[in-house]
C-alpha positions as CSV (number, residue, x, y, z in Angstrom):
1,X,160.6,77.3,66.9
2,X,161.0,81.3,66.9
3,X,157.8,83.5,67.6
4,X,158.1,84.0,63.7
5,X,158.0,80.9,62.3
6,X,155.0,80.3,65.0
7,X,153.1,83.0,63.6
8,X,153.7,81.6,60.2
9,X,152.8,78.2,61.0
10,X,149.2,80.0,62.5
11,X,148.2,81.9,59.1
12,X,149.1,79.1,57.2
13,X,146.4,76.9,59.0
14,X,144.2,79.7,58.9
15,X,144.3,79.9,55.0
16,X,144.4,75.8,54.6
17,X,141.2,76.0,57.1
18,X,139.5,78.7,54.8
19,X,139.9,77.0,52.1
20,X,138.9,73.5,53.8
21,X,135.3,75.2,54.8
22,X,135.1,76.2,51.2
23,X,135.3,72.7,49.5
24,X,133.0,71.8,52.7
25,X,130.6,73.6,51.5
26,X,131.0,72.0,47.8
27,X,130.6,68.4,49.0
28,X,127.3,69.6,50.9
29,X,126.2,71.6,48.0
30,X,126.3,68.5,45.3
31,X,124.6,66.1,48.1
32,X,122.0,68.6,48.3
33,X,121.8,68.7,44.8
34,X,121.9,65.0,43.9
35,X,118.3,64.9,46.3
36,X,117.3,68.1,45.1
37,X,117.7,67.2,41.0
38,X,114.3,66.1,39.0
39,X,115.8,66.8,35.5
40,X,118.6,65.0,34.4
41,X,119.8,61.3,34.5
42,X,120.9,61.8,38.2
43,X,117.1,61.7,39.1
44,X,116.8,58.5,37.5
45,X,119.3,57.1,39.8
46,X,118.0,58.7,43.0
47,X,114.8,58.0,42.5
48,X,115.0,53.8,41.8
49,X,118.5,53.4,43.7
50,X,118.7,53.6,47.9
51,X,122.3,53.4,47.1
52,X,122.5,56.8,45.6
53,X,120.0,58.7,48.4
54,X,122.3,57.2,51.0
55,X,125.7,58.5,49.4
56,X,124.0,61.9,48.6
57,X,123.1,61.5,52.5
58,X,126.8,60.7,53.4
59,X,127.9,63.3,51.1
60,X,126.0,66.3,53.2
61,X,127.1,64.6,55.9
62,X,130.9,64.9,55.3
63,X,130.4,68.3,54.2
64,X,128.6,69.6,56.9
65,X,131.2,68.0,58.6
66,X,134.4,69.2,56.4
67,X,132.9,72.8,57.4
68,X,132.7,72.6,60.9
69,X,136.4,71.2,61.6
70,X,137.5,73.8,59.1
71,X,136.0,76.4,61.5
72,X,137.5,74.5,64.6
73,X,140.9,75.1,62.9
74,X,140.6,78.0,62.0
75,X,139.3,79.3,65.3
76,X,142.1,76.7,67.1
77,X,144.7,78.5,64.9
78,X,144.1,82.2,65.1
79,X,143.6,81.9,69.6
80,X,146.4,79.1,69.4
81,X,144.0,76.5,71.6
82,X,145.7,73.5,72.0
83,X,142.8,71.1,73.1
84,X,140.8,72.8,69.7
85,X,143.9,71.4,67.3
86,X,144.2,68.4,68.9
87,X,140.7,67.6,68.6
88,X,140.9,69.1,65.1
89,X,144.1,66.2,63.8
90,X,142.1,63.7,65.3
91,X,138.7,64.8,63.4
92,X,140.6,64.9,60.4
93,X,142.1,61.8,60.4
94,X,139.1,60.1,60.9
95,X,137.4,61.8,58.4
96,X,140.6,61.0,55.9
97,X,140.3,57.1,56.8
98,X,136.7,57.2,56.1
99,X,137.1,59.1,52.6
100,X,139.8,56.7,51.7
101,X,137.5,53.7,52.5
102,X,134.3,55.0,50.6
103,X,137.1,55.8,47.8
104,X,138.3,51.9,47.4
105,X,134.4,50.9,47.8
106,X,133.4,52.8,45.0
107,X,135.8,51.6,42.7
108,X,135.4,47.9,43.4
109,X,131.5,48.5,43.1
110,X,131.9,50.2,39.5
111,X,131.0,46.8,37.8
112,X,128.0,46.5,40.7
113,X,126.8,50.4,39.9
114,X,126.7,49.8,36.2
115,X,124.6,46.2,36.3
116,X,122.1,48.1,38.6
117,X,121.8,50.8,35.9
118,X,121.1,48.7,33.3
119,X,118.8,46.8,35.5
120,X,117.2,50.3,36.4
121,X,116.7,51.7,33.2
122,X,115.0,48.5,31.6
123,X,112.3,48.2,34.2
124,X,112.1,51.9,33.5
125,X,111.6,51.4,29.8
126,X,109.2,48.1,30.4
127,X,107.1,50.1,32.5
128,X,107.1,53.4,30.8
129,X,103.2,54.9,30.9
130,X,102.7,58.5,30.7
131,X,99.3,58.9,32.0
132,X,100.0,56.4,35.2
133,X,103.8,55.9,35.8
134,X,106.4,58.0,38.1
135,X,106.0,61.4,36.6
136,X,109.5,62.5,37.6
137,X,111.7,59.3,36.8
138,X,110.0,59.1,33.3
139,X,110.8,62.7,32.3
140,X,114.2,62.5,33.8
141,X,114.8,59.6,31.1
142,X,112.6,61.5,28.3
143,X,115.1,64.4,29.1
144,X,118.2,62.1,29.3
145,X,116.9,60.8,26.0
146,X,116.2,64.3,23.9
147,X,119.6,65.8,25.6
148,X,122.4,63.1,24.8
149,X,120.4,62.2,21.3
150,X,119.5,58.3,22.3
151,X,117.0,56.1,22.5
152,X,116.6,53.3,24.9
153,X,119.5,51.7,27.0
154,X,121.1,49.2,24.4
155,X,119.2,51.0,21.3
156,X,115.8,52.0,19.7
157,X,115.0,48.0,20.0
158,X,114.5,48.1,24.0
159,X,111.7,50.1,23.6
160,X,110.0,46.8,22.2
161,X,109.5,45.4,25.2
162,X,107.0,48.8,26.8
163,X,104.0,47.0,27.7
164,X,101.9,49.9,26.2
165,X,104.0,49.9,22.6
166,X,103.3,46.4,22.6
167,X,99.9,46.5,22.9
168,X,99.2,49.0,20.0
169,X,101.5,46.8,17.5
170,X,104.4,48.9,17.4
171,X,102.7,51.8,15.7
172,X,103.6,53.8,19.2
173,X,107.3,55.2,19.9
174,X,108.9,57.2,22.6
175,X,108.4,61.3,21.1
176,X,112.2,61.7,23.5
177,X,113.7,59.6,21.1
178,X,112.2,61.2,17.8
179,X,114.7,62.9,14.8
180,X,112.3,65.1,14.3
181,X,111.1,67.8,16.8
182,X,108.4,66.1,18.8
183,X,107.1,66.6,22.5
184,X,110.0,65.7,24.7
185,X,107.4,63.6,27.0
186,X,105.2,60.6,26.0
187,X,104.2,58.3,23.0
188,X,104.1,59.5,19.5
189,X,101.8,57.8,16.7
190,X,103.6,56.1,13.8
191,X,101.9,57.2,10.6
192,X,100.8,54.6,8.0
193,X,98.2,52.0,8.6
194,X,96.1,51.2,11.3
195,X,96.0,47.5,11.6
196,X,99.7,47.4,10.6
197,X,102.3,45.7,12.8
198,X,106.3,47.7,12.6
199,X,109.4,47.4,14.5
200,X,112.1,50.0,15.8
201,X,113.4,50.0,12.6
202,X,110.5,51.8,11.2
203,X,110.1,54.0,13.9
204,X,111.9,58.0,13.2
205,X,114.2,57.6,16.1
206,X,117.7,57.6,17.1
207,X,118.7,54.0,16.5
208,X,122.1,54.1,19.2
209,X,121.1,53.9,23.1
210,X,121.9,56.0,25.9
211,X,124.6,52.9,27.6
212,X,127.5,54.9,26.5
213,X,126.5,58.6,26.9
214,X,125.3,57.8,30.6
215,X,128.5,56.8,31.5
216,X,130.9,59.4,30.0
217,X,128.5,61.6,32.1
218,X,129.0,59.6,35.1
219,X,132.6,59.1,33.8
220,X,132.7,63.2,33.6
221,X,131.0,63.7,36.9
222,X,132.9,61.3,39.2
223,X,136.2,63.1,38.0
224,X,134.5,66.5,39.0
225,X,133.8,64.7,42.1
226,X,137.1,62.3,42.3
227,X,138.8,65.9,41.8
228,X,137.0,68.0,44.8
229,X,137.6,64.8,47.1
230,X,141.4,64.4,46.1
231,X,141.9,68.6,46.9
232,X,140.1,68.2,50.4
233,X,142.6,65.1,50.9
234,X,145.4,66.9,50.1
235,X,144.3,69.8,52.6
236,X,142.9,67.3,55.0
237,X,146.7,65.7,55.4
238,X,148.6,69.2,55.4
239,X,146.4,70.6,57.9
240,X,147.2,67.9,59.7
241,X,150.6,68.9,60.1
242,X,150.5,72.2,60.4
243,X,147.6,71.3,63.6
244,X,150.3,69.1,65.1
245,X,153.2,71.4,64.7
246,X,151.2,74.5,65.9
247,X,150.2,72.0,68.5
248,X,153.5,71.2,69.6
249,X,155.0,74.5,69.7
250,X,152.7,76.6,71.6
251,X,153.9,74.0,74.1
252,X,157.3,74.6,74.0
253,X,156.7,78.4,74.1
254,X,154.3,78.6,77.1
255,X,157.6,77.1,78.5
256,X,159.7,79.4,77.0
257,X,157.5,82.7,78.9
258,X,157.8,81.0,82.4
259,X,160.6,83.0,84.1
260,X,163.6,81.9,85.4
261,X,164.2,81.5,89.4
């Protein structure tokens, strides 16, 4: 390969490099913000779910990760250090195998993700008490609730089964699920009698649950996130070759410069 096409070869790993610490730096940015969020649904995941901490954990770790082998190349590519790419193609196509892998687990575990969901959301319900419960996982749902216009996982009728609702004959409903515009936190008093018993169906609320607005937003989400991963794949796999080629041919001309006898 001429001194041109070498030269080439180097800016073009620069730029894939660049642009490899850049998306880096996205992957570590949403594992850092799937700890760091207390306000919408994604708290209510984080907060009841290992699962989720440990991929937002994997997450930082693959971008933190992604950024420093996207300085290595770069730095490899601009002082043409052979040991520096080599060690760069073999970084990357680990970290390729491994993303792959998580890839095909996440998609045979969609059934798994949305059973533990469900599961999640009616202990949350069951459970729900303002004055004593998990301050942040109850206002993530009130706020999921007020936001997407739902109430409850299945509908308004889950809410049956909060021990607190039940207790004051039904005459109590979530305010996050109200028509009307209520406190977005807490219980809010049905009006008419006192010693009155009611059901959901009395209640002023949205009557359709939250199943099927959760998971267009996941559905929404894991293509934002199924779309970064796919764009660091496709650099992953040409910096690849561009490492091997630059690689190969700083060989050939370091032989090239030795003099003839």
């Amino acid at each position: 390969m001429g001194s041109g096409c070498l030269k080439v070869t180097k800016y073009f790993l620069f730029l894939f490099n660049l642009l490899f610490l850049i998306l880096g730096a996205v992957i570590l940015g949403f594992g850092i913000w799937i700890l760091a969020d207390k306000t919408s649904f994604i708290a209510v995941l984080q907060t009841s779910s290992p699962s989720l901490k440990n991929g937002a954990y994997v997450l930082i770790g693959v971008g933190a990760l992604t950024m420093l082998m996207g300085f290595l190349g770069c730095l490899g590519a601009v002082n043409e250090i052979r040991c520096l790419l080599a060690l760069y193609f073999t970084c990357l196509m680990v970290i390729l195998i491994t993303q792959v892998a998580a890839g095909l687990v996440i998609y045979f575990q969609k059934e798994v993700l949305r059973d533990e969901l469900s599961k999640i959301v009616g202990n949350l319900i069951v459970d729900y008490d303002p004055e004593n419960g998990d301050a942040n996982l109850q206002d993530a749902w009130d706020y999921v609730q007020k936001q997407i216009s739902c109430c409850g996982w299945n509908g308004a009728k889950d809410w049956e089964d909060n021990k607190i609702i039940k207790n004051e004959s039904m005459l109590l409903y979530p305010c996050s699920c109200s028509v009307d515009v209520k406190p977005e936190t807490g219980f809010c008093k049905l009006d008419g009698p006192q010693n009155s018993t009611a059901s959901s169906d009395d209640w002023p609320v949205h009557q359709q649950g939250c199943m099927d607005g959760v998971q267009k937003w996941l559905k929404d989400n894991l293509g934002i996130i199924l779309g970064v991963c796919t764009g660091v794949a496709v650099i992953e796999l040409l910096g690849m070759i561009l490492s091997i080629s630059l690689c190969k041919n700083i060989h050939s001309e370091d032989y090239t410069k030795v003099p003839k006898s």
